[in-house]
Residue, then its C-alpha position, 0 to 999 in steps of 0.5 A: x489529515x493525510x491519506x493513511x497507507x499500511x504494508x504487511x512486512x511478508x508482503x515487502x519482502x515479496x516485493x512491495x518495498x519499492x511502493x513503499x519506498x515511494x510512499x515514503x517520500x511523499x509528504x503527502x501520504x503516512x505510511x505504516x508497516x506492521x509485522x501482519x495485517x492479517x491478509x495472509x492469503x492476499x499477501x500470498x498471492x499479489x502485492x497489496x496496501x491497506x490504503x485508508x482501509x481499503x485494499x489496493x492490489x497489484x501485480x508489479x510494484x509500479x502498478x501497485x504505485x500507481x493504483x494506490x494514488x489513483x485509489x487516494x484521487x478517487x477517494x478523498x478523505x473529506 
C-alpha cells in the first residue's frame, strides 16, 4: 500500500501543482485531487496536502515537496 496524498484543486491553482507534478511521478506515492477537501481557510493561506490524513503545509512548493516526503519517512503506514 503506498502512501496516499490529496490536493485541493483551488489550492493547485494556488501553486501546489509543481508538488503535485512531482508526486505524480513518483511510483511510490497515490495522488488524488478533488475539486475541495473542505480546508478552505488553510487552502486561502498556504499551500497544503492531505498526506494519509494528515495536513502538510508549506510556503513554497519545494518546501511543500520536501516536507510531505519527510512527513511520509517519519510516519510509515505499517
Amino acid at each position: 500500500m503506498n502512501p496516499l496524498v490529496e490536493f485541493c484543486i483551488s489550492n493547485l491553482a494556488m501553486g501546489s501543482q509543481e508538488t503535485y507534478d512531482v508526486l505524480e511521478n513518483d511510483p511510490n506515492i497515490d495522488v488524488l485531487e478533488y475539486g475541495c477537501l473542505s480546508y478552505c481557510s488553510r487552502c486561502a493561506e498556504k499551500l497544503y496536502a492531505l498526506v494519509n490524513g494528515d495536513i502538510v503545509e508549506a510556503d513554497a512548493p519545494e518546501e511543500l515537496t520536501k516536507k510531505i516526503y519527510q512527513h511520509i519517512e517519519e510516519n510509515p503506514l505499517f
